[in-house]
Structure formats: C-alpha cells, structure tokens
ZAMARGU-4260 file (C-alpha; in steps of 0.2 Angstrom, whole numbers, plus 5000, padded with zeros to 4 digits):
<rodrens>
0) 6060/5221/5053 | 6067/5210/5041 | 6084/5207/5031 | 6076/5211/5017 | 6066/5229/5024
5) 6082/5234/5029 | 6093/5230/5013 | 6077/5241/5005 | 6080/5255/5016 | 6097/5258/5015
10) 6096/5254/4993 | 6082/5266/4993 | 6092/5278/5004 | 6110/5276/4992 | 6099/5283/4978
15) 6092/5298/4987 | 6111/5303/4991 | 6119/5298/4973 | 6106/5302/4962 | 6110/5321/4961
20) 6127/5317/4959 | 6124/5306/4943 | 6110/5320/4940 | 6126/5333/4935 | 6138/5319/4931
25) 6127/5314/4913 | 6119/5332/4914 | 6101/5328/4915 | 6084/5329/4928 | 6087/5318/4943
30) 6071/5311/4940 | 6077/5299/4924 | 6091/5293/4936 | 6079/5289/4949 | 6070/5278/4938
35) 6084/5269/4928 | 6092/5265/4947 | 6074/5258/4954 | 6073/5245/4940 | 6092/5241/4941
40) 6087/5236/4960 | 6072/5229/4956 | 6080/5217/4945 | 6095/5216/4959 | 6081/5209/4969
45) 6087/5219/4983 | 6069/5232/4981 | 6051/5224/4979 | 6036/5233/4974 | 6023/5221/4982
50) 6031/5231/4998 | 6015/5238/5006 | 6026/5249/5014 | 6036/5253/5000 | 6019/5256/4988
55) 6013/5267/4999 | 6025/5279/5002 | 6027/5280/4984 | 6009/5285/4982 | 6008/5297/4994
60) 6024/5306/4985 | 6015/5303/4969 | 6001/5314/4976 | 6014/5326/4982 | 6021/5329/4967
65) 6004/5334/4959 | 6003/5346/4974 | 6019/5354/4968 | 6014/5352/4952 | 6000/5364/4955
70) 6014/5376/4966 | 6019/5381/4948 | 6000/5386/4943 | 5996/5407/4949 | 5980/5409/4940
75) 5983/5427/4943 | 5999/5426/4933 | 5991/5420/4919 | 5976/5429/4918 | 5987/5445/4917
80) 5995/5438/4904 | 5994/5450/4884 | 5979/5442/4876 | 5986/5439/4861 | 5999/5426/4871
85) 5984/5418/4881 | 5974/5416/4864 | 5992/5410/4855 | 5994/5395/4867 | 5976/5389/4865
90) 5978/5389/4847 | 5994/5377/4852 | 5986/5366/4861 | 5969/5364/4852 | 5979/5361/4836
95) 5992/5348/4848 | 5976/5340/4853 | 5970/5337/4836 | 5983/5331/4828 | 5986/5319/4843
100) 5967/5312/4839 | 5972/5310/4821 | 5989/5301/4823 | 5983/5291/4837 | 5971/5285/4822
105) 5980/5284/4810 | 5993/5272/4818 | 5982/5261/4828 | 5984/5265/4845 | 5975/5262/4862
110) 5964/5277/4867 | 5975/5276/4882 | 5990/5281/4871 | 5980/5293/4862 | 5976/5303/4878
115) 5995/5302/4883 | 6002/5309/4866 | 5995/5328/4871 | 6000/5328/4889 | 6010/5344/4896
120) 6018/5346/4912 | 6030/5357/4916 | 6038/5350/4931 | 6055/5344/4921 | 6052/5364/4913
125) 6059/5371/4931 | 6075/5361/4927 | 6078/5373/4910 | 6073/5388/4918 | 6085/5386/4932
130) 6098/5382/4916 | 6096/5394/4904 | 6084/5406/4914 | 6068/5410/4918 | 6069/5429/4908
135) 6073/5420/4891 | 6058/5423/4880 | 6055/5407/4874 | 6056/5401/4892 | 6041/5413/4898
140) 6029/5409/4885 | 6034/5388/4888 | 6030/5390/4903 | 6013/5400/4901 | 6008/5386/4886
145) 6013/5373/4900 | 6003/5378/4913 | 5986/5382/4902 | 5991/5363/4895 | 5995/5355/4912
150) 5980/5362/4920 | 5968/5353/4903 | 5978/5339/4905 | 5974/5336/4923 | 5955/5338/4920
155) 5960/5324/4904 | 5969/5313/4917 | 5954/5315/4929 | 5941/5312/4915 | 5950/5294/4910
160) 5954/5289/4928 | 5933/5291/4930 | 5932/5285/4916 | 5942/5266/4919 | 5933/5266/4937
165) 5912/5264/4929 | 5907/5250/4919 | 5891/5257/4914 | 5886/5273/4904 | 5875/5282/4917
170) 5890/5281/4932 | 5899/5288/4918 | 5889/5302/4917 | 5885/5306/4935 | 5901/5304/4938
175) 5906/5317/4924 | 5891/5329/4930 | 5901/5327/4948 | 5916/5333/4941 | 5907/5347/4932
180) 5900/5352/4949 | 5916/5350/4959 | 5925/5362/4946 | 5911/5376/4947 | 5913/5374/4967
185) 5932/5377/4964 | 5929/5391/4952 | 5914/5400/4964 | 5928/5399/4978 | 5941/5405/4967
190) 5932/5422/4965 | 5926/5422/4984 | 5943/5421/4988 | 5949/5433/4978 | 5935/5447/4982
195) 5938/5441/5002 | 5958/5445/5001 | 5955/5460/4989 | 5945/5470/5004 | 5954/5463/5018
200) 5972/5460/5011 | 5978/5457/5032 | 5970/5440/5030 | 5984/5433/5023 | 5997/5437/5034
205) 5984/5433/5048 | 5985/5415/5040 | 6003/5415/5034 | 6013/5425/5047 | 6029/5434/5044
210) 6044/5420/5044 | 6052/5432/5057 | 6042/5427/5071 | 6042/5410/5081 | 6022/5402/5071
215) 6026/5410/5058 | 6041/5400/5052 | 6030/5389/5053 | 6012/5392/5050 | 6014/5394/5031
220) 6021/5374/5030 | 6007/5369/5041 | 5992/5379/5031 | 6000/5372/5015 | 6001/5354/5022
225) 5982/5356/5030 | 5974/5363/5011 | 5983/5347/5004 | 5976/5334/5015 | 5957/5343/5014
230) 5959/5340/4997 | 5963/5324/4996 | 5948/5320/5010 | 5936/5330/5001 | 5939/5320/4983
235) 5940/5304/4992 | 5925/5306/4998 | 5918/5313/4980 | 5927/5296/4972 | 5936/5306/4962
240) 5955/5307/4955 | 5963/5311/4971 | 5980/5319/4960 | 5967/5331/4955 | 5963/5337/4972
245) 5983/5337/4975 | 5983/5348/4960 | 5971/5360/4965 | 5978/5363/4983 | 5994/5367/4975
250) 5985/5379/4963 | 5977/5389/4976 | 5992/5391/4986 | 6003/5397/4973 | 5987/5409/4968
255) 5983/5417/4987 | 6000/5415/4996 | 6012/5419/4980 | 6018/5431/4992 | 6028/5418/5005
260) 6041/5415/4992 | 6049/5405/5002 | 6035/5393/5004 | 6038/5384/4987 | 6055/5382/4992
265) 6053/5375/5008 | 6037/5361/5000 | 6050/5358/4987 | 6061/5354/4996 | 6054/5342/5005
270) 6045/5334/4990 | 6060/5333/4978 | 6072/5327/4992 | 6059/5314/4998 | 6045/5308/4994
275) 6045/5312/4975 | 6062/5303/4973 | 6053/5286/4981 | 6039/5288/4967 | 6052/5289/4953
280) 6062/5274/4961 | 6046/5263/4964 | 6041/5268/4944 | 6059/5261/4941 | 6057/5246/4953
285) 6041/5241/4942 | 6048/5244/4924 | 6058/5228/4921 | 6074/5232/4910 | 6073/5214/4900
290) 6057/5219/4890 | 6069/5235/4883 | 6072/5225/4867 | 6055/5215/4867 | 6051/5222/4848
295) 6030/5227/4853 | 6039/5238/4865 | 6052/5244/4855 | 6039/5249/4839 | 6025/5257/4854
300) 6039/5267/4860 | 6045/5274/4843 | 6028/5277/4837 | 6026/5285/4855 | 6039/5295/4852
305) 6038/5301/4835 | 6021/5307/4837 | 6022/5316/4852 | 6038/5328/4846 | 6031/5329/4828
310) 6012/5337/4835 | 6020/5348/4847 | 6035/5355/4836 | 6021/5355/4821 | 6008/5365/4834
315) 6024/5376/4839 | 6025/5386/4824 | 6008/5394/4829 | 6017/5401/4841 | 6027/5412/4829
320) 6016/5423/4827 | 6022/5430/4844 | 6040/5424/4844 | 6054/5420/4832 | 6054/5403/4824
325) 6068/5394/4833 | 6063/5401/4850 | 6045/5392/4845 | 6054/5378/4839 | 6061/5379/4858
330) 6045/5380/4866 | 6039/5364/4857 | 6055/5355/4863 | 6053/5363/4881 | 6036/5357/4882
335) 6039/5339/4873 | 6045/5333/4892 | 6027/5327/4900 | 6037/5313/4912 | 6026/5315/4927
340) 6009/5316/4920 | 6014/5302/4909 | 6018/5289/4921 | 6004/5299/4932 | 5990/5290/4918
345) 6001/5275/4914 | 6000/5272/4933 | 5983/5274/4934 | 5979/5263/4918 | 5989/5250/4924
350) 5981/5248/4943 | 5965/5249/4931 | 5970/5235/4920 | 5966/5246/4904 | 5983/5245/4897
355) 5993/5232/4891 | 6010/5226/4898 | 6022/5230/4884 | 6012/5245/4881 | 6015/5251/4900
360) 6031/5247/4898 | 6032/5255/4882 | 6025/5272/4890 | 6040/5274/4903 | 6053/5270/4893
365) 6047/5284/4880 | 6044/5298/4895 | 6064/5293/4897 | 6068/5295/4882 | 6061/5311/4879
370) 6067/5323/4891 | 6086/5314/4884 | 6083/5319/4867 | 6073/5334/4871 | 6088/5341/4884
375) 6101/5336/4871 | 6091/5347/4856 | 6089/5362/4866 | 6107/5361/4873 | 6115/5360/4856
380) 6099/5375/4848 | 6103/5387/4863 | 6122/5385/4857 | 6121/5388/4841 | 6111/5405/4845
</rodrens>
C-alpha cells in the first residue's frame, strides 16, 4: 500500500470521527459537513477521486443510502392515511411539478435541471423530526408528501438514467416498456406478499426471529442485507438504475418487517456511520471549491435556488386546506432539502456526460445551500410560534 493510500485512509477516517462534532458545533446535517471537508482534501491533494478504491466504496454507499432511503417508505402507512391528506399531497406535487416545467422554460435551463428542480427526498427530514418532533403536525404531513414525492422522484431519476444510457428512440422505448413491467412485477408481489403474511402472520418471525435468541440477533441484519443485494442483481441484470432497486429493497423491508424496530436502527447505523459518509466526502472530493465564484456557476445556482423554494412554498399553500398557513409554509421548507437525490441525478448525469461542468458544480453547491437556508428558516418560524 502506498504513502498516499495511507494518508487517504487516515483523512477519510478524521472526517468520519469530527464530522458529528462540527455537525452540532454550526448546528446542521453531517451530510453538508462531509461534503465541504471532501473538497477541502481534495484540493489539499491529500484524497483523489480517480482512487478505484475510493470510487468504489463510495458507490456502494451511494446505493446504500438509497436502500435507507426506501427504510423510510411503509406503503402500508401511507395507504392508511385520511384521503383527503393522500389527495392534498398529490395536488402539491402535481402543481410543484408544473411549475417546475414552466420555470425550467422560462429561464433557460438544461432538461437536466428541470428534472432536478421538483425532486424530494426526505433523508435530511429525519434530522427535523429528531429536532423538533416527529408528532408535530406539520412534520407528519412533510413527511407523508415526502415519501409519495421521493418514491415519483425515484421512478423520474430511473426514467432519465434510461434515458442518458440509449441513443436511439426504440431502446428508449423498450427500455421504458421494461421499467413498466419491472414495476407491475413489484406491485403483483406487493399484494402476494401482503395476502401471504395476512393468512399466515408466523412467517415473519420465522424470517426475522425474536432478537432474544442467538440467529435472531442476527437474522433480520442478514435478510435485510440479502433483499438488498438480490436487488441490485436482479436490476443489473434488467440494465436498469441500480438506486432503484436499492430503493425498492428498502421499501419492502420497512412495509413487511415494520415490526423489527430495531432493524432501521441497526442498517442506519451502519450506513450513516460508514458507508454514506464516504459518498458525501467523495461528492466533496469531486466539487472543486475554486469554481465557487466562477459567475456561470454562481448565476445556475441562484437560478437553481430560487426556483426550487419559490414552486414548493408556492405548491405548499395547497396544503392549507388541511393545515394552518405557517405550518404549510413549514412543510414547503421541510421538503425544500432534496440533497441526496440531487447529487443522486447530478451524479448520474455527470458519469453520462449530459451535464455540464459549471452546471455540475452549480447543482452541489445549491443542494448545500438549501438545507443552510432551509434549517435557518424553519429554526427562526418554529421560534417565533
């Protein structure tokens, strides 16, 4: 192993330990951190990104963090939901997505831009819920709009990633018609599931054994870990978006074995104090800080930013037909932090070649600057309530 493996090692390793510290020291998700210290060392010249090793940890924790991603998604939850909040949310995000369309338009962007002004994901929403609650209204309904929108945002990222793979129309299509297919598979083994674990409930604790026994402190890790990998075989071989596949493990987890409580824990744990930190740091490590002040990346980032608060707190008020205006106002905010699925389709854009440089850089430095001013917002609105 050389110098230089080493010194990566042990940088990558002093980031893993201080990051939570700086995390409460400036009061914000560790994941921002992570990513402003990965470029600081990649500028340092003590991390590279051309590291095979390096690349491809970091894309195996990219793939884990879609997996916990879809740890948040019960679909039982959701479906047991009041109508009138399941219909709300998909009056938010159909008028979200419009307006997105229209100002993507109207100011010139790239259609990959466009795609990433309407993104949700509710990753960075687990950090507010731990803050201010999980029983505060507003909260509840973000996080119900938030997993309708990170599931259609998901089907969005795997629709472009298909999309950027095909040159011609006709792959397009069959591999659109695949996709099509692949989800009414998920959804016939959805309902399979859910009638096989109705009449014979002991399945799942023949599965996922009590974690007072010897397997069974165990087993649930190792089921949970197996679902994933299937996953990612089966849409490998399919030759489609891998995340997606992560996502789906994750969803059917948290809808079968929501009873394993402990189970999200323990993946969490494991994801957030490993594997997902080296994604965020190898995000940093390929965002050089000097283009910051390089004006197309400044004016893409304000246009970025502008747009994607203004159709969410515009699509928000919807939602007061359900809540109060400020807690709407709230939601708009809460969901106005899409970090990970947007360096997820910048990511894949970039390995594409279907975005630009500036406009890449442009991306990451607007998914920081979001959950900043979004956390700042809410803090000061919760206050003065």
């Amino acid at each position: 192993m050389t110098n230089e493996n080493i010194g990566s090692i042990l940088a990558i390793s002093l980031v893993l330990v201080l990051s939570p510290h700086f995390s409460r020291l400036f009061r914000l998700p560790t994941a921002p951190i992570e990513i402003i210290l990965g470029s600081i060392l990649a500028i340092l010249g003590v991390i590279q990104i051309d590291n095979e090793n390096f690349s491809l940890i970091a894309h195996v924790g990219f793939l884990y963090l879609m997996f916990l991603a879809g740890l948040e998604v019960n679909l039982k939850s959701i479906f047991k939901m009041p109508r009138i909040y399941i219909i709300q949310s998909i009056y938010f995000l159909i008028i979200m997505w419009v307006l997105a369309v229209v100002f993507g338009i109207l100011t010139d962007l790239d259609a990959v831009l466009i795609i990433i002004l309407p993104l949700i994901s509710i990753g960075i929403l687990a950090t507010l819920s731990k803050e201010y609650g999980k029983e505060e209204p507003w909260i509840k309904i973000a996080f119900l709009v938030g997993t309708i929108g990170e599931v259609l945002s998901i089907i969005a990222l795997t629709i472009f990633e298909a999309s950027s793979t095909v040159s011609e129309f006709e792959e397009l299509f069959s591999k659109l018609a695949l996709l099509l297919i692949f989800l009414g598979a998920i959804w016939a083994l959805y309902i399979f599931f859910k009638t096989l674990f109705w009449w014979y409930p002991e399945l799942k604790t023949v599965l996922m054994p009590s974690s007072k026994t010897v397997d069974g402190k165990y087993q649930d890790l190792r089921l949970a870990m197996g679902i994933f990998f299937i996953m990612i075989s089966i849409m490998l071989k399919l030759h489609l978006e891998v995340a997606f596949g992560a996502f789906i493990a994750g969803v059917f987890i948290a809808t079968f074995f929501h009873h394993k409580k402990e189970l999200e824990e323990k993946m969490s744990s494991f994801g957030f104090g490993f594997l997902v930190p080296i994604f965020f740091i190898y995000i940093g490590a390929s965002f050089d800080l000097n283009n910051i002040f390089v004006p197309e990346v400044l004016i893409t980032t304000s246009i970025l930013l502008s747009g994607m608060f203004a159709i969410r707190i515009i699509a928000a008020f919807t939602l007061s037909f359900i809540t109060e205006k400020r807690q709407a106002l709230l939601i708009g905010l809460a969901l106005s932090m899409p970090l990970t699925l947007m360096i997820a389709v910048a990511t894949i854009a970039n390995e594409h070649g279907s975005i630009g440089r500036y406009d890449y850089y442009a991306v990451i430095l607007a998914s920081l600057l979001e959950v900043i001013i979004s956390m700042i917002i809410i803090k000061v609105l919760v206050k003065q309530k």
